[in-house]
N, CA, C and O atoms as a printed pandas DataFrame, in Angstrom:
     atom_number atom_name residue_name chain_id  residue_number  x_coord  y_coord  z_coord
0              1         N          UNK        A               1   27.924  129.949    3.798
1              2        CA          UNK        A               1   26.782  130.618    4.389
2              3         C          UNK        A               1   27.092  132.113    4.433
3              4         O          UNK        A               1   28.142  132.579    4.875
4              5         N          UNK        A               2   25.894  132.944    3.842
5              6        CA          UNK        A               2   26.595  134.439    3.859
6              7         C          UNK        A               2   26.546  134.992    4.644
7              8         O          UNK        A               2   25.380  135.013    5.038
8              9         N          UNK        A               3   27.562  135.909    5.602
9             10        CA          UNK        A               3   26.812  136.708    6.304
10            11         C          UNK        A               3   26.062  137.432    6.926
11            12         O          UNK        A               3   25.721  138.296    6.119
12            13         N          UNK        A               4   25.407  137.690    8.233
13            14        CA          UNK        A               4   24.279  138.128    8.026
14            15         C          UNK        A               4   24.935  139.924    8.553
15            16         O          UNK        A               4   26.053  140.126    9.027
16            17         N          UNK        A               5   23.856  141.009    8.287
17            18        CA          UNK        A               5   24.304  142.187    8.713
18            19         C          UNK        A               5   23.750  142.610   10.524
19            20         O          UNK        A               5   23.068  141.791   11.139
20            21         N          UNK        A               6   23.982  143.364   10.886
21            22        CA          UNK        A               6   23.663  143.674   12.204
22            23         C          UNK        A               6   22.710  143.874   12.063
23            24         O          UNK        A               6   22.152  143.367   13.036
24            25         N          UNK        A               7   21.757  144.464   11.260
25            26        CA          UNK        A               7   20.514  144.979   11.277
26            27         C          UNK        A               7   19.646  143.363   11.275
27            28         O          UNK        A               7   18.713  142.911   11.939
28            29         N          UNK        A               8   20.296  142.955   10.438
29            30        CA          UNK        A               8   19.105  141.439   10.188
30            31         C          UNK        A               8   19.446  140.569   11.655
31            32         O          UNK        A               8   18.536  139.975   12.235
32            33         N          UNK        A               9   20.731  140.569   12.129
33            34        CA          UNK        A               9   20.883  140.079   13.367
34            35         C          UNK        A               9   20.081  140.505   14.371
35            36         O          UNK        A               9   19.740  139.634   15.171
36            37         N          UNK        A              10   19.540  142.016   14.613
37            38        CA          UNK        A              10   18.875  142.336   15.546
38            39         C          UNK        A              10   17.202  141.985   14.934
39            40         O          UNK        A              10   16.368  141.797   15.820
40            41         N          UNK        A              11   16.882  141.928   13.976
41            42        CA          UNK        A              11   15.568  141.861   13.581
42            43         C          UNK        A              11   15.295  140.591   13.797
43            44         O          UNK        A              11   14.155  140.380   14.210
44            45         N          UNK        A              12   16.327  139.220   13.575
45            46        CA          UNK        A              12   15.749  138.335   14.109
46            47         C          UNK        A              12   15.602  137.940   15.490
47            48         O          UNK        A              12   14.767  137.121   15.874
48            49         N          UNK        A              13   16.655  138.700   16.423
49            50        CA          UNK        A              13   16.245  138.433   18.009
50            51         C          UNK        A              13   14.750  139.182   18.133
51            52         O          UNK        A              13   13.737  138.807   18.724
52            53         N          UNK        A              14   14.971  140.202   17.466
53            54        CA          UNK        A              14   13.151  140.938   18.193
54            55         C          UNK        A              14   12.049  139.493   17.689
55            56         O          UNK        A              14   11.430  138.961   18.611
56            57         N          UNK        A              15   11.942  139.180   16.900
57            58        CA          UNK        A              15   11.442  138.248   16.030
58            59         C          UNK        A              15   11.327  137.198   16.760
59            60         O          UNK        A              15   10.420  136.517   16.282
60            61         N          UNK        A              16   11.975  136.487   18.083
61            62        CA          UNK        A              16   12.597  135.279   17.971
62            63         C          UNK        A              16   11.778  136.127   19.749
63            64         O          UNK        A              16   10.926  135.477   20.355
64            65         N          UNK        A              17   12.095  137.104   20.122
65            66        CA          UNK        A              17   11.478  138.047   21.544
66            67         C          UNK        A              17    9.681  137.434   21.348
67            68         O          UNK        A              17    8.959  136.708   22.030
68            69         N          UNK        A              18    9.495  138.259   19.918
69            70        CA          UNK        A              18    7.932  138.322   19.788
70            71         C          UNK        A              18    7.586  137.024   20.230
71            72         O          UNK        A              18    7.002  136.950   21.311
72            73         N          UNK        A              19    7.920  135.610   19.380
73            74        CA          UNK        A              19    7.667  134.481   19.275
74            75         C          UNK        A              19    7.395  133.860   21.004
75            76         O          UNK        A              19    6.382  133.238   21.322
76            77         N          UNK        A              20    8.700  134.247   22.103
77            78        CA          UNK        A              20    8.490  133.947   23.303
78            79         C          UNK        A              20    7.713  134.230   23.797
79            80         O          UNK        A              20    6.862  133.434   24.196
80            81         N          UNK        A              21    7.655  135.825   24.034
81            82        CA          UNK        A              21    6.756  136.576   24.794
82            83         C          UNK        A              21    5.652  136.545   24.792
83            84         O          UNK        A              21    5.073  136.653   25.873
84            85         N          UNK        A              22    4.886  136.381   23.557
85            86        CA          UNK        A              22    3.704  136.198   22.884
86            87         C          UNK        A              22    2.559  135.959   23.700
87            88         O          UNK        A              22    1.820  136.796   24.219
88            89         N          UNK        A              23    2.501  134.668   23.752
89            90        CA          UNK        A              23    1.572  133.822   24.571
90            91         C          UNK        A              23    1.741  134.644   25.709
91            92         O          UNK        A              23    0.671  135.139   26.063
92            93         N          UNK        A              24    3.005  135.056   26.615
93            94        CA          UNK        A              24    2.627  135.391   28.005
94            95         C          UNK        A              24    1.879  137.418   28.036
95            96         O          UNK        A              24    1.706  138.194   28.975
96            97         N          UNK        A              25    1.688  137.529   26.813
97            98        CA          UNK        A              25    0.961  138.996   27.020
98            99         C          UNK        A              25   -0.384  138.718   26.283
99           100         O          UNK        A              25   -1.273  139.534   26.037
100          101         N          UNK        A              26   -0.358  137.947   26.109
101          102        CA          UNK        A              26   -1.558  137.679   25.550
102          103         C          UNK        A              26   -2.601  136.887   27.162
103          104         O          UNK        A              26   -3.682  137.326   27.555
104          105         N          UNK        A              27   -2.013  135.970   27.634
105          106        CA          UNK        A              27   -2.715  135.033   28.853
106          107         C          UNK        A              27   -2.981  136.338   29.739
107          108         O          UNK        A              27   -3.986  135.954   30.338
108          109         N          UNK        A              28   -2.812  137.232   30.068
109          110        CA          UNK        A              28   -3.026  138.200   30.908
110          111         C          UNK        A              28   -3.208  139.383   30.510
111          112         O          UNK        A              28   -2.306  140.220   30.521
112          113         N          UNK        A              29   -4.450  139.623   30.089
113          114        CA          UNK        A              29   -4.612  141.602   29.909
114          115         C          UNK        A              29   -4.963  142.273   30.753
115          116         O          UNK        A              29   -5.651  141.811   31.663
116          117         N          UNK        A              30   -4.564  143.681   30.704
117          118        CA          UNK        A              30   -4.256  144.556   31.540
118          119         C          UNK        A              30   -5.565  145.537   32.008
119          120         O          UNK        A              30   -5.517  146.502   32.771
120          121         N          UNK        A              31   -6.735  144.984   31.315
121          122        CA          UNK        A              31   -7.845  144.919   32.304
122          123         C          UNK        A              31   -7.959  144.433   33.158
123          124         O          UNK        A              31   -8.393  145.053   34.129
124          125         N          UNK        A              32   -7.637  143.091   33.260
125          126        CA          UNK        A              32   -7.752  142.079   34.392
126          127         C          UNK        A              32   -7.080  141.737   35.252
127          128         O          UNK        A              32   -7.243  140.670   35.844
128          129         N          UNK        A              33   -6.100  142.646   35.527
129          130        CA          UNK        A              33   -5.123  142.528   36.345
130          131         C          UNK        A              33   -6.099  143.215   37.929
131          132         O          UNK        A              33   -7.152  143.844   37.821
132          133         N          UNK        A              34   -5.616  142.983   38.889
133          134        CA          UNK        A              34   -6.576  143.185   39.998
134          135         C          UNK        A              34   -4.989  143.760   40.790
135          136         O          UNK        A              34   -3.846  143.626   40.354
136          137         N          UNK        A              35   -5.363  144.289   41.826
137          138        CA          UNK        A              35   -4.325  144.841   43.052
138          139         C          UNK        A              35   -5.052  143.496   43.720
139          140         O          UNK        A              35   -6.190  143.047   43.853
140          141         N          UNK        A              36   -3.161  143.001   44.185
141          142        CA          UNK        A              36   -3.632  141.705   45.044
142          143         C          UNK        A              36   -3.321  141.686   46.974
143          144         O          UNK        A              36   -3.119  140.749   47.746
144          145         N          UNK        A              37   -3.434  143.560   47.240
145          146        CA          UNK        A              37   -3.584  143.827   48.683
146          147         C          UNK        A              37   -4.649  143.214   49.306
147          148         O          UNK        A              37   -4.566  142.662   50.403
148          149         N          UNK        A              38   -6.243  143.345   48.242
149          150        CA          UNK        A              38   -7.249  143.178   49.597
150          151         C          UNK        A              38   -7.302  141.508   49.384
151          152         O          UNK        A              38   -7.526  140.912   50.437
152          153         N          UNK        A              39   -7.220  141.096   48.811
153          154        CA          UNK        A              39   -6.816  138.857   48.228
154          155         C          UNK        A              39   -5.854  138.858   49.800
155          156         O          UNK        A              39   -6.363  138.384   50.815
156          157         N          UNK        A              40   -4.338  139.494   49.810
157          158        CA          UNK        A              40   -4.299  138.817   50.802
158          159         C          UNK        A              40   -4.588  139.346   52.189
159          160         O          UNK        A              40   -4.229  138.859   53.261
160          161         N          UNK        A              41   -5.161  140.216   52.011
161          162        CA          UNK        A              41   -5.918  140.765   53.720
162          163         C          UNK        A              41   -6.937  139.855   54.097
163          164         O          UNK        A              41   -7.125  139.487   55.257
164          165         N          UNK        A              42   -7.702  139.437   52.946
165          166        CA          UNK        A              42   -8.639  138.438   53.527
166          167         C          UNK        A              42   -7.990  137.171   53.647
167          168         O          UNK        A              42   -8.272  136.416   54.577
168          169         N          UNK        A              43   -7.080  136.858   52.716
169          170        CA          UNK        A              43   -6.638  135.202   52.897
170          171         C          UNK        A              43   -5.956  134.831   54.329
171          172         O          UNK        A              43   -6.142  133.777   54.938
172          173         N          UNK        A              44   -4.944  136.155   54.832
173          174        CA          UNK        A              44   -4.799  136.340   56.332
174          175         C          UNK        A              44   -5.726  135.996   56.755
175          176         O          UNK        A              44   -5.661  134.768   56.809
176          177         N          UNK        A              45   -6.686  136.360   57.145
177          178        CA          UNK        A              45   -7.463  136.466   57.998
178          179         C          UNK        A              45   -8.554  135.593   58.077
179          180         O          UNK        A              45   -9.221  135.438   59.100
180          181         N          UNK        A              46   -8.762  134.972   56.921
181          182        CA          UNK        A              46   -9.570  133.419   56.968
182          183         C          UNK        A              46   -8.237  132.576   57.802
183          184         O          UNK        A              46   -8.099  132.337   59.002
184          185         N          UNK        A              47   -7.584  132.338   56.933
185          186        CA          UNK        A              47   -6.158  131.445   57.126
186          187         C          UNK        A              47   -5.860  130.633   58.750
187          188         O          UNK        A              47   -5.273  131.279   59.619
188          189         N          UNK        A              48   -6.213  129.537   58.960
189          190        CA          UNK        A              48   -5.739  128.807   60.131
190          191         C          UNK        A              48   -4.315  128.127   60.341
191          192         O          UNK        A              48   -3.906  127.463   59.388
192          193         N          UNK        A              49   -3.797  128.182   61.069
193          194        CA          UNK        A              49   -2.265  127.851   61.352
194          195         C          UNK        A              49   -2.925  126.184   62.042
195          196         O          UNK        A              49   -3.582  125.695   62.961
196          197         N          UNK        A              50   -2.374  125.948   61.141
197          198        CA          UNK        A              50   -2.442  124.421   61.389
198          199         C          UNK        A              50   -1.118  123.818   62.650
199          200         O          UNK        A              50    0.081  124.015   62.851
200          201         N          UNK        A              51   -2.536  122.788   63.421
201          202        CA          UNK        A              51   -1.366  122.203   64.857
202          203         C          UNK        A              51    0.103  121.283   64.558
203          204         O          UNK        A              51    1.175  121.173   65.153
204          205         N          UNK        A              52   -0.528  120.662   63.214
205          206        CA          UNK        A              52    0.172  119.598   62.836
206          207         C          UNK        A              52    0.309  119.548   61.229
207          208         O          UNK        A              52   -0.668  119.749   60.508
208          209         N          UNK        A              53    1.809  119.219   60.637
209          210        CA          UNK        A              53    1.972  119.130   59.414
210          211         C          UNK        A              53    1.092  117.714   58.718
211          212         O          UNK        A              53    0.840  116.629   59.242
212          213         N          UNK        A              54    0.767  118.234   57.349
213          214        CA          UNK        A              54    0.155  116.458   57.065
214          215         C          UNK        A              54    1.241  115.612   56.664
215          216         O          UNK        A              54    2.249  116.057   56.116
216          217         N          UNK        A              55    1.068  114.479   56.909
217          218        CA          UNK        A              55    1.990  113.814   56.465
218          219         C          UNK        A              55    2.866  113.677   55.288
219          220         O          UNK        A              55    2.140  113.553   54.302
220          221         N          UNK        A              56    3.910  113.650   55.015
221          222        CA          UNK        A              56    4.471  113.477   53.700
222          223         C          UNK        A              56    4.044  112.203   52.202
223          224         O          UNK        A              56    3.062  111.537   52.532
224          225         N          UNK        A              57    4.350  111.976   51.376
225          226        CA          UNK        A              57    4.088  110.833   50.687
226          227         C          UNK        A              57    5.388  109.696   51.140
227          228         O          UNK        A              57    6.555  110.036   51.336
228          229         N          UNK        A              58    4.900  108.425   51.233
229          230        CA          UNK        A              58    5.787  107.361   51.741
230          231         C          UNK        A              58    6.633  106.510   50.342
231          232         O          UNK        A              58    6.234  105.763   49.449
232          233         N          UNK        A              59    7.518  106.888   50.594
233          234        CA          UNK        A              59    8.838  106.465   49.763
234          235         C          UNK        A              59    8.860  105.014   50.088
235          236         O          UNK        A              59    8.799  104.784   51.296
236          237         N          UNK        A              60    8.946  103.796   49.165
237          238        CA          UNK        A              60    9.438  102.552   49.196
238          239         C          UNK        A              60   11.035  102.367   48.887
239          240         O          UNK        A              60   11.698  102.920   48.010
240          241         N          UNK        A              61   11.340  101.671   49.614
241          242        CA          UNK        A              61   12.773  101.924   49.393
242          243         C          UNK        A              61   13.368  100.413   48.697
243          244         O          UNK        A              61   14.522  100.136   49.024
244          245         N          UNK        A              62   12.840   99.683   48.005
245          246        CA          UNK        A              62   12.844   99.434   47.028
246          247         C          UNK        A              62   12.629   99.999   45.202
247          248         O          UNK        A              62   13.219   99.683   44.169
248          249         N          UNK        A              63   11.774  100.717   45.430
249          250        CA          UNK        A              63   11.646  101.788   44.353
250          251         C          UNK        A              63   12.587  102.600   44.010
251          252         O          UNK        A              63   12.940  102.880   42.864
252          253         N          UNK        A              64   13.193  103.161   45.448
253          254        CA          UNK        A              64   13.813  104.183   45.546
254          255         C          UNK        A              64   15.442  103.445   44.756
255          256         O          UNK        A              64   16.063  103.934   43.812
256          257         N          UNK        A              65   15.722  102.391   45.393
257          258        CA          UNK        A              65   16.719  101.563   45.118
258          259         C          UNK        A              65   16.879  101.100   43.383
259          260         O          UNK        A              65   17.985  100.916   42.876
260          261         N          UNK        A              66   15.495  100.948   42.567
261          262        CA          UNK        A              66   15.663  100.199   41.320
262          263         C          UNK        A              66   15.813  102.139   41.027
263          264         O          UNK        A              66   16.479  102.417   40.029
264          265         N          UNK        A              67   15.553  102.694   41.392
265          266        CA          UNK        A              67   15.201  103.769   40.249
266          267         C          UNK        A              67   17.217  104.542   40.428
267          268         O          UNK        A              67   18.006  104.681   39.493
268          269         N          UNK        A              68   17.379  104.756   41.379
269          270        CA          UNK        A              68   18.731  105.248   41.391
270          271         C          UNK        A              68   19.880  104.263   40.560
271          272         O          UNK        A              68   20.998  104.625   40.193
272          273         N          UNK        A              69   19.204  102.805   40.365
273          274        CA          UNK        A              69   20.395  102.169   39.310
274          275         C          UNK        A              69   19.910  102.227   38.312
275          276         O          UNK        A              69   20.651  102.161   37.332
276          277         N          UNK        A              70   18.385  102.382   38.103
277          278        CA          UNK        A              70   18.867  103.177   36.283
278          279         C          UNK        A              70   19.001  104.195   35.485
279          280         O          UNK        A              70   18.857  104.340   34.272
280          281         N          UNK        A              71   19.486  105.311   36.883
281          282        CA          UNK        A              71   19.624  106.517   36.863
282          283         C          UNK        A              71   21.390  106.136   36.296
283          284         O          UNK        A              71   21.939  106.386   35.223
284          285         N          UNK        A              72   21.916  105.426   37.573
285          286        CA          UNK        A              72   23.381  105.068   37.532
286          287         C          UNK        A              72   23.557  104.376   35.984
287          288         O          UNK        A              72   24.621  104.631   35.419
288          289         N          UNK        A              73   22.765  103.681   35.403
289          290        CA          UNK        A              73   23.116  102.999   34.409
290          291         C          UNK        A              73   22.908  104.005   33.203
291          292         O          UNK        A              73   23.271  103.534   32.125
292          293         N          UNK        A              74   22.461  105.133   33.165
293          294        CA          UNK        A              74   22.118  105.894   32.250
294          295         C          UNK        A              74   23.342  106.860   32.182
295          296         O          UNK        A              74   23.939  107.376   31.236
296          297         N          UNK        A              75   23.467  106.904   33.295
297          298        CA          UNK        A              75   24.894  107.880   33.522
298          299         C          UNK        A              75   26.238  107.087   32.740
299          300         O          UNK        A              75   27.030  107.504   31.895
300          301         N          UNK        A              76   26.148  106.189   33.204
301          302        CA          UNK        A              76   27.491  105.613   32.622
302          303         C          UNK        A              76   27.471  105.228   31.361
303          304         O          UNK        A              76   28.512  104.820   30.846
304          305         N          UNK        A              77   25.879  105.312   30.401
305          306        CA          UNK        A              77   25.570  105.212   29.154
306          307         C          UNK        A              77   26.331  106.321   28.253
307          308         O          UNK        A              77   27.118  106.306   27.306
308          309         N          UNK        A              78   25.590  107.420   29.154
309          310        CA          UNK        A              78   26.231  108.699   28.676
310          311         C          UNK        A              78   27.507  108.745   28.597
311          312         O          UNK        A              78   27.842  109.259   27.529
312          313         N          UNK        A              79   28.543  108.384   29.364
313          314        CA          UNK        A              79   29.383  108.865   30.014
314          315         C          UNK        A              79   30.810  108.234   28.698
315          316         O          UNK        A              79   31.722  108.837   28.132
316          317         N          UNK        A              80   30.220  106.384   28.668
317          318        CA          UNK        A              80   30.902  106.008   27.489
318          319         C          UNK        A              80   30.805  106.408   26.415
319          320         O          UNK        A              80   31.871  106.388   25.799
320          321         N          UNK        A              81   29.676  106.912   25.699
321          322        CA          UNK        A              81   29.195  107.705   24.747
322          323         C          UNK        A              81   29.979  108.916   24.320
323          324         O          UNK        A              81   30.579  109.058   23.254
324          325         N          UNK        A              82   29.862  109.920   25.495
325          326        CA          UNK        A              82   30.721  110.613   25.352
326          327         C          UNK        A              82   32.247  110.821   25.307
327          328         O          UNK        A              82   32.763  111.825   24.816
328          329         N          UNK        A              83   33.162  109.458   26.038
329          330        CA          UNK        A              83   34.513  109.368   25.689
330          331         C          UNK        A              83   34.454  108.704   24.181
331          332         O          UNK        A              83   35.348  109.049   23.407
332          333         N          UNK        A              84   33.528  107.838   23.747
333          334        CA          UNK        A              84   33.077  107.864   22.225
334          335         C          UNK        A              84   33.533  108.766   21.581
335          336         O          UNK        A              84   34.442  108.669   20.756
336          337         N          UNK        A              85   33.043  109.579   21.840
337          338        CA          UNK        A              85   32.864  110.691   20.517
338          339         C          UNK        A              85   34.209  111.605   20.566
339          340         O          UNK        A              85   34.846  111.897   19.553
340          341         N          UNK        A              86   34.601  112.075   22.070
341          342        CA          UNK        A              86   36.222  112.571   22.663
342          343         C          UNK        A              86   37.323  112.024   21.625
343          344         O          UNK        A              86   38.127  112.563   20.865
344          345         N          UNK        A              87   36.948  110.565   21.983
345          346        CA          UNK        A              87   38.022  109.743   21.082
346          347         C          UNK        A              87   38.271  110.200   19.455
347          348         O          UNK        A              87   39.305  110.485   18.852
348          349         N          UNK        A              88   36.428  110.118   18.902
349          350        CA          UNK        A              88   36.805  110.166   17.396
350          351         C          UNK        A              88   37.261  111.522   17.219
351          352         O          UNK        A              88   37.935  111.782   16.222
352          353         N          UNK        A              89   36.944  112.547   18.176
353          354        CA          UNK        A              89   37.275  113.776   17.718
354          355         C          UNK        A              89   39.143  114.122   17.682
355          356         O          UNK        A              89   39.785  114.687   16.797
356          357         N          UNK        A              90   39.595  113.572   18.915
357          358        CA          UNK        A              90   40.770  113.720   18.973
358          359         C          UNK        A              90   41.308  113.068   17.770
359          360         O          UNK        A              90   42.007  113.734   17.007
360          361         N          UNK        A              91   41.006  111.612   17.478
361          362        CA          UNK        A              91   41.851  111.191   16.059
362          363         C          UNK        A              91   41.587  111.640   15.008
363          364         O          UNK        A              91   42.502  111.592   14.186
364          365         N          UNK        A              92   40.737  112.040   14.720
365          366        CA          UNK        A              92   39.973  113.085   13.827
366          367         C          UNK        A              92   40.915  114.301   13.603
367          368         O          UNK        A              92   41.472  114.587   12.543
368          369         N          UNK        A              93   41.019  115.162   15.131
369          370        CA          UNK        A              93   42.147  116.120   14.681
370          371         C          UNK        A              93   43.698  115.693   14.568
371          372         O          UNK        A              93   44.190  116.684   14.029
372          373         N          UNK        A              94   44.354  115.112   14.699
373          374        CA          UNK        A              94   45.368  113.818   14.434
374          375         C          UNK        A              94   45.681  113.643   12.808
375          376         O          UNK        A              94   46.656  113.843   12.083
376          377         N          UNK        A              95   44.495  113.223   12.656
377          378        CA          UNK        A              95   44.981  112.740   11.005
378          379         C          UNK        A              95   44.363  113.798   10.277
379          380         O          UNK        A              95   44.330  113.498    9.084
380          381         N          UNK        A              96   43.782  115.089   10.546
381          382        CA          UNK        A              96   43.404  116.398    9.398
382          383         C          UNK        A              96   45.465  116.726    9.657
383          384         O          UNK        A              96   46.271  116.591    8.736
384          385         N          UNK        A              97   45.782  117.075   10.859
385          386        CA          UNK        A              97   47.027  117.572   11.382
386          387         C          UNK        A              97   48.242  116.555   10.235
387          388         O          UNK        A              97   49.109  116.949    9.454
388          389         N          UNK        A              98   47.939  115.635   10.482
389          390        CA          UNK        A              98   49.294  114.723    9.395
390          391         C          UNK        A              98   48.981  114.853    7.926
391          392         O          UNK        A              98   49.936  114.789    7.151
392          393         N          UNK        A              99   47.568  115.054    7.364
393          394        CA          UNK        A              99   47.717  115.423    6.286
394          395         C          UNK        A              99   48.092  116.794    6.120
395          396         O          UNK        A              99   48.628  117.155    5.072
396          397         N          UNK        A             100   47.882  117.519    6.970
397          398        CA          UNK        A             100   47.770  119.077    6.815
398          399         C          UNK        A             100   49.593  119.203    6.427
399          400         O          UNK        A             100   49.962  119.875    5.464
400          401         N          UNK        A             101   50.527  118.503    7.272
401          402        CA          UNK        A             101   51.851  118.627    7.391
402          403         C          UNK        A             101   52.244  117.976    6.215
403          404         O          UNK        A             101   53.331  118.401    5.824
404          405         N          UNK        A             102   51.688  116.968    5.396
405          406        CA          UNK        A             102   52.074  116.269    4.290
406          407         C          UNK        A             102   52.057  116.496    3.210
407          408         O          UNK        A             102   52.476  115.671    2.398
């Protein structure tokens, strides 16, 4: 793969900038931007302080129970997976190393 030069290195981050940014200067032009002092002078001032919080959403704790073991079972999916791959890599460097010496 050939090198690339600094110049092409920086031309593709601007490139790779444009691509992100894009959409978010585009969703908002700078006509339409408003000063959002008098929004919240009035939202104060409508705004009621509530006596009482509303209630939360009610957790089953059965749900709660199946879902954390196949959270747990996913973890330990991963987990063998990844001493998987630990493994082939280490014997991997092992036998490049004994031929390398041979």
């Amino acid at each position: 793969m050939p090198k690339r030069s600094r110049l092409g290195q920086l031309a593709g981050l601007v490139a790779a900038g444009l691509v992100v940014c894009a959409p978010v200067a585009q969703a908002a032009p700078f006509s339409e931007i408003q000063a959002p002092a008098p929004v919240i002078a009035q939202a104060a001032a409508v705004h009621e302080v509530p006596s009482q919080a509303p209630p939360g959403p009610v957790l089953d704790p059965a749900e709660t129970d199946k879902a954390n073991s196949q959270e747990t079972k996913r973890k330990i999916i991963a987990g063998v997976a990844a001493a998987i791959l630990l493994g082939l890599v280490i014997l991997g460097r092992r036998a490049r190393s004994k031929k390398k010496k041979a």
